[in-house]
C-alpha positions as CSV (number, residue, x, y, z in Angstrom):
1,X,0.0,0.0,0.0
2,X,2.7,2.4,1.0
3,X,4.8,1.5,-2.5
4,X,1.1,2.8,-4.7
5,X,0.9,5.8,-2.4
6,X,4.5,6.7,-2.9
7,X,4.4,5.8,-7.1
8,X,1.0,7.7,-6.9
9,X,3.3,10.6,-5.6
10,X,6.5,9.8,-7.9
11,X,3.8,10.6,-10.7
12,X,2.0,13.4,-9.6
13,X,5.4,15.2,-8.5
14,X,6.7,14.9,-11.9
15,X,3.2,16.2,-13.8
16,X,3.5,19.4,-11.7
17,X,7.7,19.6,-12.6
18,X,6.3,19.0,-16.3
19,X,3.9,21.5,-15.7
20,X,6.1,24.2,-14.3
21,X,8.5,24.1,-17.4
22,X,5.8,24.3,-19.6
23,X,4.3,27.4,-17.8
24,X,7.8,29.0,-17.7
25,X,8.1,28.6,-21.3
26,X,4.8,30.2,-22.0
27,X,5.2,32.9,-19.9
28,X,9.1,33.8,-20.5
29,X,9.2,32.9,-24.1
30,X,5.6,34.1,-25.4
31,X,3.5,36.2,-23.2
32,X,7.0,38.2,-21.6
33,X,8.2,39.3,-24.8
34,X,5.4,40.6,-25.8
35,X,4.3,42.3,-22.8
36,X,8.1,43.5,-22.8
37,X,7.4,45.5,-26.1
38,X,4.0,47.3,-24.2
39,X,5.5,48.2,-21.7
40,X,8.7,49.5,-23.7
41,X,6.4,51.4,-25.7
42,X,4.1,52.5,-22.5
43,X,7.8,54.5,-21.4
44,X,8.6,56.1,-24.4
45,X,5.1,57.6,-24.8
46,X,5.3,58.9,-21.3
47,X,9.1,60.1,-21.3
48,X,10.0,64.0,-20.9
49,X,11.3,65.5,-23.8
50,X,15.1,66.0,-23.6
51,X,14.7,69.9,-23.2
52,X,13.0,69.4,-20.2
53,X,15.0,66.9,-18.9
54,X,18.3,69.0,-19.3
55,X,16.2,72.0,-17.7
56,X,15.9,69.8,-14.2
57,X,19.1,69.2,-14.3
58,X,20.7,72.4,-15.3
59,X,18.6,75.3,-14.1
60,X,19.9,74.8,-10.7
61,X,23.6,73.9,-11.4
62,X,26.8,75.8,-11.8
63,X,28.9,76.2,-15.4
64,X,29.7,72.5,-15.8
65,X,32.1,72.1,-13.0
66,X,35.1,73.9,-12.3
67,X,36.7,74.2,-15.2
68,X,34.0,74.4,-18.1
69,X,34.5,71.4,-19.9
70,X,31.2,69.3,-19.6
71,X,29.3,69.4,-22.9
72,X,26.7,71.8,-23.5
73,X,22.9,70.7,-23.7
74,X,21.4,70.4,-27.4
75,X,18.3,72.9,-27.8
76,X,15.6,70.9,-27.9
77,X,14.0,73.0,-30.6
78,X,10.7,73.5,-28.9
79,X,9.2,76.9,-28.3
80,X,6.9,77.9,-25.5
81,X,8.0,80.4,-24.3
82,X,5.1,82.6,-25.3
83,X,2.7,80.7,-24.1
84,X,4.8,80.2,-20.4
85,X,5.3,83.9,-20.2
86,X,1.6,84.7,-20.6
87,X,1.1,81.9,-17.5
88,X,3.4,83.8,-15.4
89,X,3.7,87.1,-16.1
90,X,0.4,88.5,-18.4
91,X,1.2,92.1,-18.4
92,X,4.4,91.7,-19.6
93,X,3.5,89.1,-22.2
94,X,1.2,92.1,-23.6
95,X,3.8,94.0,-24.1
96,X,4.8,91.6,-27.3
97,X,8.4,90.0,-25.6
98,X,8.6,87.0,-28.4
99,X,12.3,86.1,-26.4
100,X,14.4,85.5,-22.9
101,X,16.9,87.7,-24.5
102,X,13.7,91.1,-25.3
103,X,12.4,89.6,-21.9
104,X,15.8,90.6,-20.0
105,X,16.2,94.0,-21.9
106,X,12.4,95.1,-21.0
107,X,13.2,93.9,-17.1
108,X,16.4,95.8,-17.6
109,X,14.1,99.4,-19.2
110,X,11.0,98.9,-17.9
111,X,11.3,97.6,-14.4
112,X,14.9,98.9,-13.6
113,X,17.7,96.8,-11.9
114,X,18.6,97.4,-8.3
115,X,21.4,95.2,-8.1
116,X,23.6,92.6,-10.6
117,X,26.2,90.2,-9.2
118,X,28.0,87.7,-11.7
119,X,28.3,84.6,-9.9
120,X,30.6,82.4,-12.5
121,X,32.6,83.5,-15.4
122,X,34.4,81.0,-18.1
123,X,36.1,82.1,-20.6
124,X,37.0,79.1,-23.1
125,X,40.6,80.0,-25.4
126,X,43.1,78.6,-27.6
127,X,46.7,79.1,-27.4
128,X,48.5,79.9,-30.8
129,X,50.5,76.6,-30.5
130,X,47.0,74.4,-30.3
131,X,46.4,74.2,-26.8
132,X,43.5,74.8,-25.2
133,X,43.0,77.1,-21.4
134,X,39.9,77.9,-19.2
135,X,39.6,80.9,-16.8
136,X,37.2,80.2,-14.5
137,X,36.2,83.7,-12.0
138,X,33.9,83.0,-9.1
139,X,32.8,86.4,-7.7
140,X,32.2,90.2,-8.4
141,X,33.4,92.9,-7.6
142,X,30.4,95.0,-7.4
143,X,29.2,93.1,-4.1
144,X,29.6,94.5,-1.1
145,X,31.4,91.0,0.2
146,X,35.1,91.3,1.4
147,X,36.1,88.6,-1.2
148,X,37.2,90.0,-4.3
149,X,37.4,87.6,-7.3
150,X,38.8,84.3,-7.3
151,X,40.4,83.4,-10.7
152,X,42.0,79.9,-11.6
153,X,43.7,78.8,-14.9
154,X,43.7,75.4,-16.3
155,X,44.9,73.6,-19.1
156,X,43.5,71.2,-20.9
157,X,44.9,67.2,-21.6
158,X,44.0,65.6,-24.8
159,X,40.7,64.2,-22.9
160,X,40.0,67.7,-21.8
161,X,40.6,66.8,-18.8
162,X,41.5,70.1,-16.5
163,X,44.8,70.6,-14.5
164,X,45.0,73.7,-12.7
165,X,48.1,76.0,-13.3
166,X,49.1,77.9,-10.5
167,X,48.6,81.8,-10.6
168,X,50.9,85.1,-9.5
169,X,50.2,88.3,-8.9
170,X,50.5,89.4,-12.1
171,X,48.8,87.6,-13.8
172,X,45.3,89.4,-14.5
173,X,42.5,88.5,-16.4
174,X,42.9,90.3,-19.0
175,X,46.8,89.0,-19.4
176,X,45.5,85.4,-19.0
177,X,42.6,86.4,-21.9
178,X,45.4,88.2,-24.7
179,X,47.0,84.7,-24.0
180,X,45.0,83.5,-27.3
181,X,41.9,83.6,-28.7
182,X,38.5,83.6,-27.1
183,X,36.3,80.9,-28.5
184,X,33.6,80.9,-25.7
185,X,31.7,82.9,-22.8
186,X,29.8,81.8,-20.2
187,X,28.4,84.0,-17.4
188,X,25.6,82.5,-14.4
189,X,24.1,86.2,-13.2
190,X,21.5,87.3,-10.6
191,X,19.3,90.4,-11.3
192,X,17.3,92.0,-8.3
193,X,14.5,94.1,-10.2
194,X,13.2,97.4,-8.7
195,X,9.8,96.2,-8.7
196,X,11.0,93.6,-5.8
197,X,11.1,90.7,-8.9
198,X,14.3,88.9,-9.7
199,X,16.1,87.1,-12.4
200,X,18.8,84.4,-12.4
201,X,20.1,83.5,-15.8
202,X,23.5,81.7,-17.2
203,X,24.3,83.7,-21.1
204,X,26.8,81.8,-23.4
205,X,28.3,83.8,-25.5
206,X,25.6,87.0,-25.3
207,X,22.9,84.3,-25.6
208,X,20.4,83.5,-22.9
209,X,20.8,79.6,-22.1
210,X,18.7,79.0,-19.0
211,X,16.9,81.2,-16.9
212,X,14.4,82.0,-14.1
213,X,12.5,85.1,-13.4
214,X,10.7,85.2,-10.3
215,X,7.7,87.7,-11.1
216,X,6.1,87.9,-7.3
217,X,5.8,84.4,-6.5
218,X,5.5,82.8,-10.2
219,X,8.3,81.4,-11.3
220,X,9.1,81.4,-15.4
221,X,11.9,79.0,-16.0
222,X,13.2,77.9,-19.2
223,X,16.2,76.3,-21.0
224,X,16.6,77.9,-24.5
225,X,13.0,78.9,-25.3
226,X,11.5,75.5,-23.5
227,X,9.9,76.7,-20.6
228,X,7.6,76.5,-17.8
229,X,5.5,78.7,-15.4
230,X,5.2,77.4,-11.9
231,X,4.7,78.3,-8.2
């Protein structure tokens, strides 16, 4: 009795192995793959686009680490800006400001500036025998701190990786800049408005790259002309 009992086991033991391949074939080989492409597809329908993507993770940093070197976002190539200016700041939306750069000058002539600090400085140049230098300032001298400028020098390895070369007294920044040519600006600024408004903004090259303006509480940030009005 206790031999049929322990075949009658044996057997049912090895259905239920059978049946667990069988199910784990079905369901790794058939059903995942194709659940694998949904869900695959439900991502990519629901991913950011890059702009703003770049915009959470820029608007709040510094010029791409200490010596300037990471790469620079892509512009997207979408354009709200419109559209996130009249959520944030009506009045002067009505005034036609189609871009950050008219929306800076009509802060700058309409609402006046009671205070500018430049907060970062690179300055990107290339030697005449092929190498390649980054000034980096941290400061201004309009503040009313104690610290005057900081200014370092690096050079550049063929990774672009930076080394920093040790400065002396006289070496300025304008000496360190008629070292070679200029091949890029970057600037990170705050603007305290008049109005009690404000304006933080990082400019490469005399173009508006990212920004936020604070009009009373709503908050217009954007990266290039991708932007978005929020509290």
């Amino acid at each position: 009795m206790d031999e049929i009992k322990l075949k009658h086991w044996l057997i049912w033991a090895a259905i239920l192995i059978a049946l667990g391949f069988a199910a784990d074939y079905y369901f790794l080989h058939i059903l995942f793959p194709q659940k694998q492409e949904l869900l695959h597809g439900a991502v990519t329908d629901q991913q950011p686009s890059p702009g703003a993507m770049a915009a959470a993770t820029h608007m709040d940093s510094t010029l791409y680490g200490e010596a300037g070197t990471a790469a620079v976002v892509a512009d997207s190539g979408k354009d709200n800006f419109n559209e996130s200016l009249r959520a944030c700041a009506p009045e002067i939306a009505a005034q036609a400001v189609a871009t950050p750069e008219a929306l800076m000058e009509y802060l700058r002539k309409s609402l006046g500036v009671k205070s500018e600090t430049v907060l970062l400085e690179n300055y990107h140049v290339d030697l005449p025998n092929g190498t390649k230098r980054r000034i980096h300032v941290i400061g201004d001298d309009n503040t009313n701190s104690k610290d005057k400028k900081i200014v370092k020098y690096y050079k550049l390895d063929a990774q672009d990786l930076p080394e920093e070369i040790p400065l002396g007294p006289e070496d300025t920044i304008e000496k360190l800049l008629s070292t070679g040519k200029v091949t890029r600006v970057e600037k990170k600024m705050e603007l305290k408005l008049k109005d009690d408004s404000s304006a933080s903004l990082e400019m490469h090259d005399n173009k508006i790259f990212q920004f936020q303006f604070n009009n009373h509480g709503k908050v217009l940030s954007c990266l290039y002309k991708e932007c978005q009005c929020g509290q």
